[in-house]
mmCIF file of the N, C-alpha and C atoms, coordinates in Angstrom:
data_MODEL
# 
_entry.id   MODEL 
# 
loop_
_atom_site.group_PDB 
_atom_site.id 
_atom_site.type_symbol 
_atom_site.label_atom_id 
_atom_site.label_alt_id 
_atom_site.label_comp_id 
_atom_site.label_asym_id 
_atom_site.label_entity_id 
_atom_site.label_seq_id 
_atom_site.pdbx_PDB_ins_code 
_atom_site.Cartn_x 
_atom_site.Cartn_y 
_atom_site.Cartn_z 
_atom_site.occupancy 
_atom_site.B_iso_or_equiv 
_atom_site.pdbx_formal_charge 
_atom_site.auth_seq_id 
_atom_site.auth_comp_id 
_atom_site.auth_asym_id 
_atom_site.auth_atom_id 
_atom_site.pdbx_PDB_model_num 
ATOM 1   N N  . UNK A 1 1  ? 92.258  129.850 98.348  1.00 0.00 ? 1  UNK A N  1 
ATOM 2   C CA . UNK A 1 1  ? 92.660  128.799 97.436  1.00 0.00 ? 1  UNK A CA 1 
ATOM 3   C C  . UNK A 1 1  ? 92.457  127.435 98.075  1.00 0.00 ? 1  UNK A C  1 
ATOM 4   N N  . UNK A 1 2  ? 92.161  126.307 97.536  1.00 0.00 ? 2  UNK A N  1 
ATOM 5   C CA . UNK A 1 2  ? 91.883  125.283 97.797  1.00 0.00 ? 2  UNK A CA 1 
ATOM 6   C C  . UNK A 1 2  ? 93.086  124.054 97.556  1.00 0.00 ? 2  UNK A C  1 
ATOM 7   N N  . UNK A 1 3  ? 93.239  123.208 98.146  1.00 0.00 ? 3  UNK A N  1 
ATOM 8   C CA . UNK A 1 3  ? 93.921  121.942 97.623  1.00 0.00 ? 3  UNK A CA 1 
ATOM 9   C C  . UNK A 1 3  ? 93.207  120.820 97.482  1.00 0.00 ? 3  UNK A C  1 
ATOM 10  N N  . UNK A 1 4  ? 93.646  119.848 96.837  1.00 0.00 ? 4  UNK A N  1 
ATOM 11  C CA . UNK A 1 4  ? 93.066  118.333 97.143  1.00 0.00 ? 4  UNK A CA 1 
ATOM 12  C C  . UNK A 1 4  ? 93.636  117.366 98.567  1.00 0.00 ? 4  UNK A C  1 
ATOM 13  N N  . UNK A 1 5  ? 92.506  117.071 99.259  1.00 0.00 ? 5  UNK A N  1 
ATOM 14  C CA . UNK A 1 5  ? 93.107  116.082 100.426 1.00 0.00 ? 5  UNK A CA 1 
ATOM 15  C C  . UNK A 1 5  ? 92.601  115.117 100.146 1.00 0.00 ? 5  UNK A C  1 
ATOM 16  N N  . UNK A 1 6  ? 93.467  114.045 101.139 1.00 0.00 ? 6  UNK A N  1 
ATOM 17  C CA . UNK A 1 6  ? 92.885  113.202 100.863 1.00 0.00 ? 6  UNK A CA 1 
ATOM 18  C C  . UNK A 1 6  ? 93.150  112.265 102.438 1.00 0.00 ? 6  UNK A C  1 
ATOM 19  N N  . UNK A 1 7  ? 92.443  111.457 102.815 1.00 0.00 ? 7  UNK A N  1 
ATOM 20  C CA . UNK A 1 7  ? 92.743  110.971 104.812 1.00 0.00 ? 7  UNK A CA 1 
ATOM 21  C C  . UNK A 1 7  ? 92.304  109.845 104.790 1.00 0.00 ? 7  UNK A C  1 
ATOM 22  N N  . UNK A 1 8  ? 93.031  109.113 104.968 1.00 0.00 ? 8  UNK A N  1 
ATOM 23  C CA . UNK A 1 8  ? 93.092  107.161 104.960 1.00 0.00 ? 8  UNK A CA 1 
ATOM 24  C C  . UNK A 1 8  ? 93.131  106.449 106.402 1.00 0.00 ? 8  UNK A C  1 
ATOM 25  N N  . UNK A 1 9  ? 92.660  106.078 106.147 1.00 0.00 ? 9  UNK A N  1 
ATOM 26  C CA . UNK A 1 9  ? 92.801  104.951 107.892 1.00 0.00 ? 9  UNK A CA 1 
ATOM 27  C C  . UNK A 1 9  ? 93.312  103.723 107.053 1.00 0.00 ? 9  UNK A C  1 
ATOM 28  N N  . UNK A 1 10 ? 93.357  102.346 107.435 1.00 0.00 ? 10 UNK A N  1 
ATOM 29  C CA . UNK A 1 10 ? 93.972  101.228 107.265 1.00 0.00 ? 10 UNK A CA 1 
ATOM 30  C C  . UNK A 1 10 ? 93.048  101.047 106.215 1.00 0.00 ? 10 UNK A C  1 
ATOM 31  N N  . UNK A 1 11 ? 91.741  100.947 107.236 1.00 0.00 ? 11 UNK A N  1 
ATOM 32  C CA . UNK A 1 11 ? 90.261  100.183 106.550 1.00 0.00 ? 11 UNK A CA 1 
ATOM 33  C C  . UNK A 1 11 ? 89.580  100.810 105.719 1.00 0.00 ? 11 UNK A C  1 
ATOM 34  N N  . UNK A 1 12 ? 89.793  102.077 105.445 1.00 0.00 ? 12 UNK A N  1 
ATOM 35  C CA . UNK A 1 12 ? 88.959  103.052 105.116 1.00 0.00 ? 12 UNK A CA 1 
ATOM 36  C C  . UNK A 1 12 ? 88.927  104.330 104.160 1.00 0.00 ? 12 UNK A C  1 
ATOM 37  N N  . UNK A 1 13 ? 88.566  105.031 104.024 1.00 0.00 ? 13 UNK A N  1 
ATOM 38  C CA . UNK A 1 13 ? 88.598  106.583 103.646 1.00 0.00 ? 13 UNK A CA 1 
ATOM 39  C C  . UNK A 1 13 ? 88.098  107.413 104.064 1.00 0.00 ? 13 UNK A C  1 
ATOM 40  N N  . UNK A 1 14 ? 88.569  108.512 105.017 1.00 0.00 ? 14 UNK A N  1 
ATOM 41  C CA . UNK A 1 14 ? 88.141  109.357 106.071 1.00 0.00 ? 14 UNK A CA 1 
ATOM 42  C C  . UNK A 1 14 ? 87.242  110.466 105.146 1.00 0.00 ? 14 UNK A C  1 
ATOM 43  N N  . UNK A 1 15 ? 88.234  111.486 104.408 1.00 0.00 ? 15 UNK A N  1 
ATOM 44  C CA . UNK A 1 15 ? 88.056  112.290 103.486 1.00 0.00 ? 15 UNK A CA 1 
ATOM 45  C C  . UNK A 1 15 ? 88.681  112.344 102.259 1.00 0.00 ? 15 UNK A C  1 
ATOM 46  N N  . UNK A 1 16 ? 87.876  112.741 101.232 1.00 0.00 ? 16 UNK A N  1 
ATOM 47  C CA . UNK A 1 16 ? 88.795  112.714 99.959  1.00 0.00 ? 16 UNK A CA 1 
ATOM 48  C C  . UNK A 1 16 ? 88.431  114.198 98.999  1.00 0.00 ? 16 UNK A C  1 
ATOM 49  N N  . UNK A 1 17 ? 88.626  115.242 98.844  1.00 0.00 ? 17 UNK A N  1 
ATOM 50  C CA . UNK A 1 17 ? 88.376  116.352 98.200  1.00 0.00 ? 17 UNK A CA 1 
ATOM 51  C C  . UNK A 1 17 ? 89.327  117.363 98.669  1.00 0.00 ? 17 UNK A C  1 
ATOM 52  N N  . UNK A 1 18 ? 88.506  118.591 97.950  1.00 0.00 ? 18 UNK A N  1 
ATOM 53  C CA . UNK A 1 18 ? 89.227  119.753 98.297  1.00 0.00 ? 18 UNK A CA 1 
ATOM 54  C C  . UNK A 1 18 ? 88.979  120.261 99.952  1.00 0.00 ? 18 UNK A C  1 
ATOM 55  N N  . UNK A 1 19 ? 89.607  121.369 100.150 1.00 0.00 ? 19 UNK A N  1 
ATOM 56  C CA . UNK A 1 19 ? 90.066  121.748 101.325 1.00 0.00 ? 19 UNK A CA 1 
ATOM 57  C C  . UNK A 1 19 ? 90.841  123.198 101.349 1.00 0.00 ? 19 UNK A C  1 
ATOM 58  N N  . UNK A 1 20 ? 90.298  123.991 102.419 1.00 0.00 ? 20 UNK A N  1 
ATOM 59  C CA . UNK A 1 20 ? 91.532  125.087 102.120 1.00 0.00 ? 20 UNK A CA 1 
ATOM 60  C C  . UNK A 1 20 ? 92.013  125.268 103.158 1.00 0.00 ? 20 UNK A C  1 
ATOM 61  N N  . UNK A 1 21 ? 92.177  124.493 104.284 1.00 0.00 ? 21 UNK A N  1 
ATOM 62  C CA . UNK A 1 21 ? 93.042  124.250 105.489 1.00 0.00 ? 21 UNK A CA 1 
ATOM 63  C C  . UNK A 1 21 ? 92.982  122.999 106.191 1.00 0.00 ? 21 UNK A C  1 
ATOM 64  N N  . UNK A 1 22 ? 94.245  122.742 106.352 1.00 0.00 ? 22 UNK A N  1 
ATOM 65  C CA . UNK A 1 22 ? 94.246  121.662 106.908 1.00 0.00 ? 22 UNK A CA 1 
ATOM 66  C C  . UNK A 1 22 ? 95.018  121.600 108.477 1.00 0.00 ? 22 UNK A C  1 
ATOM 67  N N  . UNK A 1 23 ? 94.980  121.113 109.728 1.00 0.00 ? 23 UNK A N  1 
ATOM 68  C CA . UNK A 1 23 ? 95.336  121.332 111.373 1.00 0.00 ? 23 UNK A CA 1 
ATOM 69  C C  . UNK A 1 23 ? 96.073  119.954 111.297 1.00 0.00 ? 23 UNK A C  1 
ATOM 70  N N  . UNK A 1 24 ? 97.076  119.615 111.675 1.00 0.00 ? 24 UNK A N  1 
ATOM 71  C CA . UNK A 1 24 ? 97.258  118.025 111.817 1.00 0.00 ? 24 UNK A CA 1 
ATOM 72  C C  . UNK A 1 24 ? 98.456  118.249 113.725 1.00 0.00 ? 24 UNK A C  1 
ATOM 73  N N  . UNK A 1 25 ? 97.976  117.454 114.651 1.00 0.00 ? 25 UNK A N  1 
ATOM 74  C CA . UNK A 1 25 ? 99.051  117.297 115.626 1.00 0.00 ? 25 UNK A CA 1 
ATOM 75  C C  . UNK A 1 25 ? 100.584 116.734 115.136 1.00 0.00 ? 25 UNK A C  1 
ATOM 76  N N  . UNK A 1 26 ? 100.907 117.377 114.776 1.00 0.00 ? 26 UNK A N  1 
ATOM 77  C CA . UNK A 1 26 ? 102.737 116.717 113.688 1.00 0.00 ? 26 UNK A CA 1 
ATOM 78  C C  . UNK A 1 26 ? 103.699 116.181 115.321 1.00 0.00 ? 26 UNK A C  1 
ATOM 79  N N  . UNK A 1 27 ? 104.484 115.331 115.245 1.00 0.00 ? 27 UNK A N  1 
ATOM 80  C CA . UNK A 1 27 ? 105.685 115.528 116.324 1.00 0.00 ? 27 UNK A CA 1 
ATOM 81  C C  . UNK A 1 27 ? 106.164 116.198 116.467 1.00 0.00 ? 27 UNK A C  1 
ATOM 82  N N  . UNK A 1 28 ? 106.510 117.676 115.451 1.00 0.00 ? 28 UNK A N  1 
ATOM 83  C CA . UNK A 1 28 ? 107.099 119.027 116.386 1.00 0.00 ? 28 UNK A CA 1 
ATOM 84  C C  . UNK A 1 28 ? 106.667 119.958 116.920 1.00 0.00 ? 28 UNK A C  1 
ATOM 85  N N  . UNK A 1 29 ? 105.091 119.706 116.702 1.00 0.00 ? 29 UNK A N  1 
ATOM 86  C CA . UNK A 1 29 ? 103.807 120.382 116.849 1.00 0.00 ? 29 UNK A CA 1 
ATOM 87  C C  . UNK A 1 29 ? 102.511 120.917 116.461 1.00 0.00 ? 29 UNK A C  1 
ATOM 88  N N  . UNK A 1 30 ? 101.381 121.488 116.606 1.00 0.00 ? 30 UNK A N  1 
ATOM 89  C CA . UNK A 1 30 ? 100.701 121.710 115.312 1.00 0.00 ? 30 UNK A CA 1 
ATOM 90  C C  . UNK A 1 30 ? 100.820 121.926 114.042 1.00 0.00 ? 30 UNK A C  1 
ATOM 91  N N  . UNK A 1 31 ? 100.656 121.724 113.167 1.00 0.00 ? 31 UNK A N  1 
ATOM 92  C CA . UNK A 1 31 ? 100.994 122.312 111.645 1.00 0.00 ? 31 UNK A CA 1 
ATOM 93  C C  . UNK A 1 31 ? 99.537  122.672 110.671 1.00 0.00 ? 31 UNK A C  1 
ATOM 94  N N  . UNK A 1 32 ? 99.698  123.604 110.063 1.00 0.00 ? 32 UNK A N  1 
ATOM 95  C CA . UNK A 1 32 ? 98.326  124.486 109.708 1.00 0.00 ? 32 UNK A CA 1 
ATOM 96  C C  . UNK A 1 32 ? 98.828  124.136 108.125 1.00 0.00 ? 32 UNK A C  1 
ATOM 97  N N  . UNK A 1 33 ? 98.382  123.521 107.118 1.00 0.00 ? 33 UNK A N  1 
ATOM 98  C CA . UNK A 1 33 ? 98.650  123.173 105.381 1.00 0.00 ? 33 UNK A CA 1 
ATOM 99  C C  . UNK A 1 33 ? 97.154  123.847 104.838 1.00 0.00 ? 33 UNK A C  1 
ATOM 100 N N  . UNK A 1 34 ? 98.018  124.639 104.241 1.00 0.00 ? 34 UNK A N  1 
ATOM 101 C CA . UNK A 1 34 ? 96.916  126.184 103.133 1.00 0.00 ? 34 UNK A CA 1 
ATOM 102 C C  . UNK A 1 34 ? 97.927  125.534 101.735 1.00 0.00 ? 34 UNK A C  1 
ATOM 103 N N  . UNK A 1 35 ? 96.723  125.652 100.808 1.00 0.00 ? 35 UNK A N  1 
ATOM 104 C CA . UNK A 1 35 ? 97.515  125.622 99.748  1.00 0.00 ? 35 UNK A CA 1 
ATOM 105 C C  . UNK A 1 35 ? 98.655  126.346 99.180  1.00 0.00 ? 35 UNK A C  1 
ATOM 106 N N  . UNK A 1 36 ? 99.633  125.842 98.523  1.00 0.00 ? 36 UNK A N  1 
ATOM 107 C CA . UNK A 1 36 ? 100.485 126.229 98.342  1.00 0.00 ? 36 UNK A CA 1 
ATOM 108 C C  . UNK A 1 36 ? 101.733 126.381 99.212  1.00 0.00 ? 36 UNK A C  1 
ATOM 109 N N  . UNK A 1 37 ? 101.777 124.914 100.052 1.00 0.00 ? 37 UNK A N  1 
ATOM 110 C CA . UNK A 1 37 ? 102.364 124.886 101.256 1.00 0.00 ? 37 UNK A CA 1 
ATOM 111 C C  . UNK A 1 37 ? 103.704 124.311 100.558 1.00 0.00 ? 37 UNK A C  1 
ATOM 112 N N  . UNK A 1 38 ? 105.097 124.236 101.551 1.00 0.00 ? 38 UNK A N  1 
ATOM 113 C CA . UNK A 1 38 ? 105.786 123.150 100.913 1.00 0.00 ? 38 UNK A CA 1 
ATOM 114 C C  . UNK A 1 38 ? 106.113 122.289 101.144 1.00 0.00 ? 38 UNK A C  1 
ATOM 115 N N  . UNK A 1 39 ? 106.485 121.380 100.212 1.00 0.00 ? 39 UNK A N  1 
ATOM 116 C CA . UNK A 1 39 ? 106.239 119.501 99.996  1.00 0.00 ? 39 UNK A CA 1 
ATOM 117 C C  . UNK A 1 39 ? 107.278 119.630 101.436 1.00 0.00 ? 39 UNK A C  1 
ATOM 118 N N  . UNK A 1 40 ? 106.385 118.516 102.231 1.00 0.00 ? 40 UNK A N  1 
ATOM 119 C CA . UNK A 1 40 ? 106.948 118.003 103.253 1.00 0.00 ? 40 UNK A CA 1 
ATOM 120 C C  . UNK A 1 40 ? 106.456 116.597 104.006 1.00 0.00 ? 40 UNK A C  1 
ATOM 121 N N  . UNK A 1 41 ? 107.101 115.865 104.773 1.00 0.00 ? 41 UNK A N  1 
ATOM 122 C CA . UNK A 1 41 ? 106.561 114.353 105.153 1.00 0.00 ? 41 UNK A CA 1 
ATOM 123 C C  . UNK A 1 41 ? 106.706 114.632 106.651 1.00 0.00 ? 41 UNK A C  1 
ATOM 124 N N  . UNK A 1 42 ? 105.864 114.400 107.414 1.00 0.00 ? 42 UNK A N  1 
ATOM 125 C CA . UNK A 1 42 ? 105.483 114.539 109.050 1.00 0.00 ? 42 UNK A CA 1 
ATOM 126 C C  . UNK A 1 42 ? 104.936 113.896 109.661 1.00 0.00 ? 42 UNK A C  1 
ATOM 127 N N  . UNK A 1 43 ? 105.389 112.818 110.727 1.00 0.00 ? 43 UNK A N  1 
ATOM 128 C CA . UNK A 1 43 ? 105.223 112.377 111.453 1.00 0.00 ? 43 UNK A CA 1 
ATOM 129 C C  . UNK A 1 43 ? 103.696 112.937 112.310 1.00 0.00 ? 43 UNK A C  1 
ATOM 130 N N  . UNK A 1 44 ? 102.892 112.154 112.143 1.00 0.00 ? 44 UNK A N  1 
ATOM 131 C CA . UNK A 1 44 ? 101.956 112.294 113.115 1.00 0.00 ? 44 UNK A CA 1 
ATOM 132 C C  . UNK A 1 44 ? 101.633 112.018 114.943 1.00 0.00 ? 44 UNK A C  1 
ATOM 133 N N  . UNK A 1 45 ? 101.605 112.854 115.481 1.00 0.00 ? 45 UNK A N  1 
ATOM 134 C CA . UNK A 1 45 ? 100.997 112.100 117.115 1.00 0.00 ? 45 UNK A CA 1 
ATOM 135 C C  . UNK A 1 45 ? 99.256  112.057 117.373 1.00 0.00 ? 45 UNK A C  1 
ATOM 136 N N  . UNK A 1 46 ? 99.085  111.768 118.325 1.00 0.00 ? 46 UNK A N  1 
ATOM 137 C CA . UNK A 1 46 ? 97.765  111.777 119.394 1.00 0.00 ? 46 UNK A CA 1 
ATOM 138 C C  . UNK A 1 46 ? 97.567  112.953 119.140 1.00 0.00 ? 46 UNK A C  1 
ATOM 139 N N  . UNK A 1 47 ? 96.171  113.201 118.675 1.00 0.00 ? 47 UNK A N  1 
ATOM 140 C CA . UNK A 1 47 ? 95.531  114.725 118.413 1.00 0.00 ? 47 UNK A CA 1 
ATOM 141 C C  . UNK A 1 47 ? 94.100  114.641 117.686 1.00 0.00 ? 47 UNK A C  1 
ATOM 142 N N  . UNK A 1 48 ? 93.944  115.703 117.526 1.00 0.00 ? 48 UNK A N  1 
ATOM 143 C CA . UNK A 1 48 ? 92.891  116.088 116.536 1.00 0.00 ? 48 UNK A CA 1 
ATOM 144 C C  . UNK A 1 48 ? 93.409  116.483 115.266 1.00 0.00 ? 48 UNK A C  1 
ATOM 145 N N  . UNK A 1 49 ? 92.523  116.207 114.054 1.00 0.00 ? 49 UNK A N  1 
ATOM 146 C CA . UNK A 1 49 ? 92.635  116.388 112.798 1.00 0.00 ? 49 UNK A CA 1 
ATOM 147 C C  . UNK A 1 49 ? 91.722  117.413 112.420 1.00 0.00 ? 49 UNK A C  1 
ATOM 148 N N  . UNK A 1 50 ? 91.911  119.169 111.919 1.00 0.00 ? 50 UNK A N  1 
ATOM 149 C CA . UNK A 1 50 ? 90.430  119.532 111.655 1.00 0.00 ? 50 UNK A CA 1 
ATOM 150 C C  . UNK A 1 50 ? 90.588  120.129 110.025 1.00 0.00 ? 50 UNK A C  1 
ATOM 151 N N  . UNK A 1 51 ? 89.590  119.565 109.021 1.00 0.00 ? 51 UNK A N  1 
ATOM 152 C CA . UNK A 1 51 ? 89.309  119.972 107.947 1.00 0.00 ? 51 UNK A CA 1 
ATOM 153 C C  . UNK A 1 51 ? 88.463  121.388 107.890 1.00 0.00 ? 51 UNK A C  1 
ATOM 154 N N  . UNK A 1 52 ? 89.166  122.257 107.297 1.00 0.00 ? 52 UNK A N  1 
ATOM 155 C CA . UNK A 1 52 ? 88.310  123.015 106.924 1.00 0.00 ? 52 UNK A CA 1 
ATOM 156 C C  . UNK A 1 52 ? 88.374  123.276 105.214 1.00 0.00 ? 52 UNK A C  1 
ATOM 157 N N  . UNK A 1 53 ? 86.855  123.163 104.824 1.00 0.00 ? 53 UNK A N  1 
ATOM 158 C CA . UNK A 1 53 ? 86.394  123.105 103.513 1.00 0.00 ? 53 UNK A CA 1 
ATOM 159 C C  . UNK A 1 53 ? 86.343  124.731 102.935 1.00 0.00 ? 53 UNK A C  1 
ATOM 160 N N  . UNK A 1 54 ? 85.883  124.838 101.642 1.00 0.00 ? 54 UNK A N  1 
ATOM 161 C CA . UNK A 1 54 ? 85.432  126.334 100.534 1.00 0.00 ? 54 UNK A CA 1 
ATOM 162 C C  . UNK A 1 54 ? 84.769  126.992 101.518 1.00 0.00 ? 54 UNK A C  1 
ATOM 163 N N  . UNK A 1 55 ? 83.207  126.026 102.017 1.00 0.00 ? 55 UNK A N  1 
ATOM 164 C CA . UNK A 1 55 ? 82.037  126.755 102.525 1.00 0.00 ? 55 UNK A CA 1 
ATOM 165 C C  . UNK A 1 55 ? 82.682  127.113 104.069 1.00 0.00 ? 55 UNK A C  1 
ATOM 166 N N  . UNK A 1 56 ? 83.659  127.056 104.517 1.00 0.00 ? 56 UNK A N  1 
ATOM 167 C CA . UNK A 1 56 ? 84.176  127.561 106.036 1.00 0.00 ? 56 UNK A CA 1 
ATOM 168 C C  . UNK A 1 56 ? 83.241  125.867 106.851 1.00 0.00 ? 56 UNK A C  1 
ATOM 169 N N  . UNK A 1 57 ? 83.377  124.751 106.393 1.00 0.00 ? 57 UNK A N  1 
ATOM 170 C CA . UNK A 1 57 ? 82.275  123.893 106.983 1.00 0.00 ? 57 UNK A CA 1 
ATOM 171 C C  . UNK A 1 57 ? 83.515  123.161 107.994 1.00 0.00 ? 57 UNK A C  1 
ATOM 172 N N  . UNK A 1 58 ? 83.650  123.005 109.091 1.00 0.00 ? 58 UNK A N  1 
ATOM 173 C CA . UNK A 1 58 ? 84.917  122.215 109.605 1.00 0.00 ? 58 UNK A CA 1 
ATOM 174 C C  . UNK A 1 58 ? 84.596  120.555 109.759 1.00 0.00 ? 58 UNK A C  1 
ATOM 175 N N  . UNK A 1 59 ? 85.956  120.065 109.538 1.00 0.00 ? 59 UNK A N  1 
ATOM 176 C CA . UNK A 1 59 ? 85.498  118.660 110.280 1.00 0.00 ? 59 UNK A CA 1 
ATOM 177 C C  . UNK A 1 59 ? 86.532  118.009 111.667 1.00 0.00 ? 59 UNK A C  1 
ATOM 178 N N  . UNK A 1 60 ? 86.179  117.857 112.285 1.00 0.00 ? 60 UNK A N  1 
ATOM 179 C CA . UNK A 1 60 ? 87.499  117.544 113.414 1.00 0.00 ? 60 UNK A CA 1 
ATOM 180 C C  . UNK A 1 60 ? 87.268  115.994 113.755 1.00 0.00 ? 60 UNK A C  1 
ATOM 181 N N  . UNK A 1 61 ? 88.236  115.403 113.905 1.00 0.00 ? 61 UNK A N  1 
ATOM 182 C CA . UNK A 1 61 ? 88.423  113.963 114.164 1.00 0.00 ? 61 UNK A CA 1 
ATOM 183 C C  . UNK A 1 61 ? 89.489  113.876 115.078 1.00 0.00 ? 61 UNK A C  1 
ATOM 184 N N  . UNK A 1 62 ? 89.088  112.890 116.000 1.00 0.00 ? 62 UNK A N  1 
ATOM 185 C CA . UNK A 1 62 ? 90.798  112.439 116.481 1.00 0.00 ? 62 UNK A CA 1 
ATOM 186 C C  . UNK A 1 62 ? 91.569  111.098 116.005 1.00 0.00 ? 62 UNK A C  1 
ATOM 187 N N  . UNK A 1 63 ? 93.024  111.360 116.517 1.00 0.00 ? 63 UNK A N  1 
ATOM 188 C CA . UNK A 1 63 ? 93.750  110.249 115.737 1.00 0.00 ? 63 UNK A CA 1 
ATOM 189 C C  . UNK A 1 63 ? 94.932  109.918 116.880 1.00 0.00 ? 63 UNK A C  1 
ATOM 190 N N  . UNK A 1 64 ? 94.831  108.824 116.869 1.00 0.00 ? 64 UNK A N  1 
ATOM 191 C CA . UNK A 1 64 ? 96.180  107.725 117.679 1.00 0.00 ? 64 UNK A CA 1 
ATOM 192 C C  . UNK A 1 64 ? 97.730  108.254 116.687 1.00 0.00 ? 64 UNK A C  1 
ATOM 193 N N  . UNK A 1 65 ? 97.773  108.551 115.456 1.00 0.00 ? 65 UNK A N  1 
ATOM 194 C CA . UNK A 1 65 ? 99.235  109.267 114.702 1.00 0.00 ? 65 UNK A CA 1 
ATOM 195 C C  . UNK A 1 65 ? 98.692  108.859 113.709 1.00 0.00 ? 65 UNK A C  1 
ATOM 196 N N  . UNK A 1 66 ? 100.156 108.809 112.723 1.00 0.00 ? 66 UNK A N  1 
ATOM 197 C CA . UNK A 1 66 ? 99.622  108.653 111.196 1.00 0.00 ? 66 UNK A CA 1 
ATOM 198 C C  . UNK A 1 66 ? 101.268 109.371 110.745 1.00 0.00 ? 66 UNK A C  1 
ATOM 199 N N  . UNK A 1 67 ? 100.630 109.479 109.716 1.00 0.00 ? 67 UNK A N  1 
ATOM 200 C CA . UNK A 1 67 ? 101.860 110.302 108.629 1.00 0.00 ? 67 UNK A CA 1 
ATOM 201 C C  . UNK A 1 67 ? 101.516 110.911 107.437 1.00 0.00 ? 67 UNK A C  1 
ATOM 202 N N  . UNK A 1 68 ? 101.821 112.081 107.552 1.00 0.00 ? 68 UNK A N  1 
ATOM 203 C CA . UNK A 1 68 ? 101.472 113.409 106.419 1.00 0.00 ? 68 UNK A CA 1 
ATOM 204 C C  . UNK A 1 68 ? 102.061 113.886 105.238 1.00 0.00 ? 68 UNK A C  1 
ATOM 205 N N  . UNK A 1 69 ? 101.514 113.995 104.197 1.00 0.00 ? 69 UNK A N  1 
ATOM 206 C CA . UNK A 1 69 ? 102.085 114.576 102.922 1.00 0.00 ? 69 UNK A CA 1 
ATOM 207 C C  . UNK A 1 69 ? 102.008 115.320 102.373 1.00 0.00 ? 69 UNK A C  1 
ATOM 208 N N  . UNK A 1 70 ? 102.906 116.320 102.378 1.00 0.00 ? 70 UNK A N  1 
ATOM 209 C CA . UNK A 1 70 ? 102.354 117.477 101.454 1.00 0.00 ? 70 UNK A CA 1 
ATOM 210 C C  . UNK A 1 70 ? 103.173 117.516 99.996  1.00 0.00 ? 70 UNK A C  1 
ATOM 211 N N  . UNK A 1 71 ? 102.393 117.696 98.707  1.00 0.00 ? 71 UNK A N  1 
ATOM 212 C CA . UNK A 1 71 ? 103.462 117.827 97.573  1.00 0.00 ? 71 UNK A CA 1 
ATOM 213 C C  . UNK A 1 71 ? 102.703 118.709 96.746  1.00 0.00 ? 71 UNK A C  1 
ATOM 214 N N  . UNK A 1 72 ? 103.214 119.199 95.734  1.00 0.00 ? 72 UNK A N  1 
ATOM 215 C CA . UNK A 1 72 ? 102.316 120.362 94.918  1.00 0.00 ? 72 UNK A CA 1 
ATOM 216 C C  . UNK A 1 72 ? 100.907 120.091 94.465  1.00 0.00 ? 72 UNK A C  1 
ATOM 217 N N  . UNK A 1 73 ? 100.711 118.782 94.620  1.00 0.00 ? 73 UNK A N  1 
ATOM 218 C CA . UNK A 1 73 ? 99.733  118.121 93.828  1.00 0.00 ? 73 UNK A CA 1 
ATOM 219 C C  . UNK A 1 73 ? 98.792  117.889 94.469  1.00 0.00 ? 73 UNK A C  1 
ATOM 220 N N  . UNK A 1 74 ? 99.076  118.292 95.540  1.00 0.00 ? 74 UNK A N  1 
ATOM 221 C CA . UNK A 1 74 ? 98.316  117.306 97.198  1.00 0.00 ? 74 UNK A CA 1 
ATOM 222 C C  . UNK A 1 74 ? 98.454  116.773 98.589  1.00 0.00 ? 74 UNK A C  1 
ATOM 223 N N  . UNK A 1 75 ? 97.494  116.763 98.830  1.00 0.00 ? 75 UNK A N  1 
ATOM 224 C CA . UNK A 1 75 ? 98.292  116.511 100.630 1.00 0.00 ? 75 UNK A CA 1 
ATOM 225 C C  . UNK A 1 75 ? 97.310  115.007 101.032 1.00 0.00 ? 75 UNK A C  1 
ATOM 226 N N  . UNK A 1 76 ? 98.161  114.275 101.234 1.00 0.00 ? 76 UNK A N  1 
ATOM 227 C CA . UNK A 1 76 ? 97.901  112.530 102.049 1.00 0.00 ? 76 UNK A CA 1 
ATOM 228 C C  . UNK A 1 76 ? 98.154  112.652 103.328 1.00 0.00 ? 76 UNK A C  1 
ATOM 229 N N  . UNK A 1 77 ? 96.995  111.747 103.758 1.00 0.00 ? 77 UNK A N  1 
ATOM 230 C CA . UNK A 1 77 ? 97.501  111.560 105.359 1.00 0.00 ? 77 UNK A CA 1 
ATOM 231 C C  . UNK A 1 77 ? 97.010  110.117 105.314 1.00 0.00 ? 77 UNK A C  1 
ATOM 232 N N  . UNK A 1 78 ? 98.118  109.486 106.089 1.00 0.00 ? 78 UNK A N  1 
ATOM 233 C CA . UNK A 1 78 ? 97.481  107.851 106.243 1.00 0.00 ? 78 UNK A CA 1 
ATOM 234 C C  . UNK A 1 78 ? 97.691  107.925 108.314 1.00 0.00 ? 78 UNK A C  1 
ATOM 235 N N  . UNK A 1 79 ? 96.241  107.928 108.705 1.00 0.00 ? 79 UNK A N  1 
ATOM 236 C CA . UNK A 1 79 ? 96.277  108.036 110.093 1.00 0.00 ? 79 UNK A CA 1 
ATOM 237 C C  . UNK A 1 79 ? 95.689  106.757 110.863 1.00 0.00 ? 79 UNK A C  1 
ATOM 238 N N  . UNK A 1 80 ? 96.266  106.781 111.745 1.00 0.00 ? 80 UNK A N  1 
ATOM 239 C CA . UNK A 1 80 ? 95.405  105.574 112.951 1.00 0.00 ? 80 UNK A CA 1 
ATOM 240 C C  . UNK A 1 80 ? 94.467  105.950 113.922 1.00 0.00 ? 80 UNK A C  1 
ATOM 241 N N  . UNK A 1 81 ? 93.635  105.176 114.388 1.00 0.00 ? 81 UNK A N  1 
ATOM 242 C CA . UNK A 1 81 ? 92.561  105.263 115.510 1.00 0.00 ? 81 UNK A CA 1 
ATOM 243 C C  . UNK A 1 81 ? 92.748  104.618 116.546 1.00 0.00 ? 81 UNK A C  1 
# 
């Protein structure tokens, strides 16, 4: 199953589509968001970010923190570099 993401920097737009996993470094530790996760708000740290898409295609980025959203509708991340 897939969700909609979506990954913001200040300046920018990282990614914006579907997704059927999402990796984020959270402050209590990794966190893995599959659809159908539940709504939650998380603090981001220093880490890597890795998208994985339908086609199994990954994307990995790193990030200075940010802050994460998950809600039925969708998952936001507004992160720094």
């Amino acid at each position: 199953m897939e969700f909609s993401l979506l990954v913001l920097a200040i300046d920018r737009e990282i990614f914006a589509g579907q997704a059927i996993a999402l990796c984020v470094p959270a402050e209590t530790g990794v966190l893995e968001v599959l659809a159908g996760h539940t709504p939650l708000v998380a603090k981001l740290k220093e880490g890597d970010i890795v998208i994985t898409t339908k086609t199994g295609e990954k994307t990995k980025f790193p990030i200075a923190g940010g802050v994460l959203e998950v809600k039925p509708e969708g998952v936001a991340a507004l992160v720094k570099f």
